[in-house]
N, C-alpha and C positions, 0 to 999 in steps of 0.2 A: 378470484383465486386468493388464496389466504398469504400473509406473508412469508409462512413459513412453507408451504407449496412453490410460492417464488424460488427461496432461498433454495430448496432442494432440485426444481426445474433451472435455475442457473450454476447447480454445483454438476449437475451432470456432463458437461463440456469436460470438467478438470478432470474429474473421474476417468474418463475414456484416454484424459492425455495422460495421468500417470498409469495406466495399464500399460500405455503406447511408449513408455519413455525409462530407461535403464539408469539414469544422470542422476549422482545423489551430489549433493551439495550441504557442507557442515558451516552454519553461520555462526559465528564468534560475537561477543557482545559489541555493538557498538553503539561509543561515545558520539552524542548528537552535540553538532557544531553548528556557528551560522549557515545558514545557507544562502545562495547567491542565483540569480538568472543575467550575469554579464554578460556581455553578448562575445566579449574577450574569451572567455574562459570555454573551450570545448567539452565537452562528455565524453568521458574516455570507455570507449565501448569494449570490452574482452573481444580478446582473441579470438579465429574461430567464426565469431556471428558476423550475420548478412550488414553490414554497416549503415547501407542505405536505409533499410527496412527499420532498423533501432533507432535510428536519427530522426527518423519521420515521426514514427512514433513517441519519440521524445519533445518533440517539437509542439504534437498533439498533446503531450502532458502537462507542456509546461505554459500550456494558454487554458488547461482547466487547473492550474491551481500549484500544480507538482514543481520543488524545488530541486535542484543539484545542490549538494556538500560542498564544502571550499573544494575539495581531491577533485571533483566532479566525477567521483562514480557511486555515487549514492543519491537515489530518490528520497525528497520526504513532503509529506504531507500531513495535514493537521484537520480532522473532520472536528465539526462542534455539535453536539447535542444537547435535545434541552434537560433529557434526566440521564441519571448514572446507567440505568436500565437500559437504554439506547448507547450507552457506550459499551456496555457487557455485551450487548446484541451484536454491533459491528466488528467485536472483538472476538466474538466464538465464528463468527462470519469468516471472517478474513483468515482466522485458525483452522475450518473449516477445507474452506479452497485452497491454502496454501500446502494442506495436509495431500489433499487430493493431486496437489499438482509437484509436490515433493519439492517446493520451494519455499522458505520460509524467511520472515520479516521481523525485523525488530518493532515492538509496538511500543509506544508510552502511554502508559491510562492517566487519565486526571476525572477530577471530578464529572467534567459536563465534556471533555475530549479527549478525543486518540491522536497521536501522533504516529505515524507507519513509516517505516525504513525501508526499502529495498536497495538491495545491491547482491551483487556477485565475489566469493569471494575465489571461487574456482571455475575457469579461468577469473581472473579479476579484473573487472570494471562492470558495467552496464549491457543485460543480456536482454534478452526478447521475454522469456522468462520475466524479468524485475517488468517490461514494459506491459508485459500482458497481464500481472498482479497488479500492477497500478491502476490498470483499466478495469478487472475484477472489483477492486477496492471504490473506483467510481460507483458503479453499476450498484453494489450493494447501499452504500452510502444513501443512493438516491431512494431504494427502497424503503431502509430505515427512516431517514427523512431528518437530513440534518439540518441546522439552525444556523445564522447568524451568530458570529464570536459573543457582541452583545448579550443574544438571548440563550447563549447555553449558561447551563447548570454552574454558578459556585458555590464554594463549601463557605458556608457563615457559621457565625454562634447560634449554638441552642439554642429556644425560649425555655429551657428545663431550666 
């Protein structure tokens, strides 16, 4: 199966849940800060959601890679690739599902990497939503086929 076969065979889940889902959410820009996995500092989950179920889940994020914000209601993560082409891909990717699922992420593009945001800003903290986009955001990541920080793309001088 081709990768773009994939992409469209893993976008049909989202599709079926924004038909299924009336919940609009407006994301404000946000300023990326250190991030932290203290064991001190809890995830402050929105109102509303199953607590259990976002904890777990969070739990499982943050042993593949995914960070909490100082606030601790913001996911972020950093994929690396080795050309810019691969970061445009994960980037229409993730534009893609998040369209479908009417939840949307702050991205940072860099040369050879994405940086992805999720959070909630209505109710406000950490929603099942931001957790099930972060697992979306794996899944794709793996298909692209990302790199080692070392061996992703930087921007150098010309030989011109």
């Amino acid at each position: 199966m081709t990768p773009k076969a994939n992409l469209l065979r893993s976008c049909a889940p989202l599709i079926r849940l924004q038909r299924s889902t009336q919940a609009r959410y407006s994301f404000n820009q946000v300023t990326k800060m250190s991030a932290s996995n203290d064991a001190s500092l809890q995830p402050q989950i929105a109102e509303g959601e199953n607590e259990v179920q976002v904890r777990t889940d969070l739990e499982v994020l943050a042993a593949d890679g995914w960070r909490f914000n100082l606030e601790q209601i913001q996911l972020e993560k950093t994929y690396n690739f080795k050309t810019y082409t691969k970061v445009l891909d994960m980037h229409t990717s993730i534009g893609i599902g998040s369209k479908a699922k009417n939840h949307h992420p702050t991205m940072a593009t860099d040369a050879g990497s994405l940086t992805v945001f999720w959070t909630t800003h209505y109710p406000r903290g950490l929603t099942a939503k931001d957790t099930f986009m972060a697992k979306y955001c794996d899944e794709q990541a793996k298909l692209i086929g990302t790199v080692d920080k070392s061996d992703a793309m930087k921007c150098k001088p010309s030989d011109k």
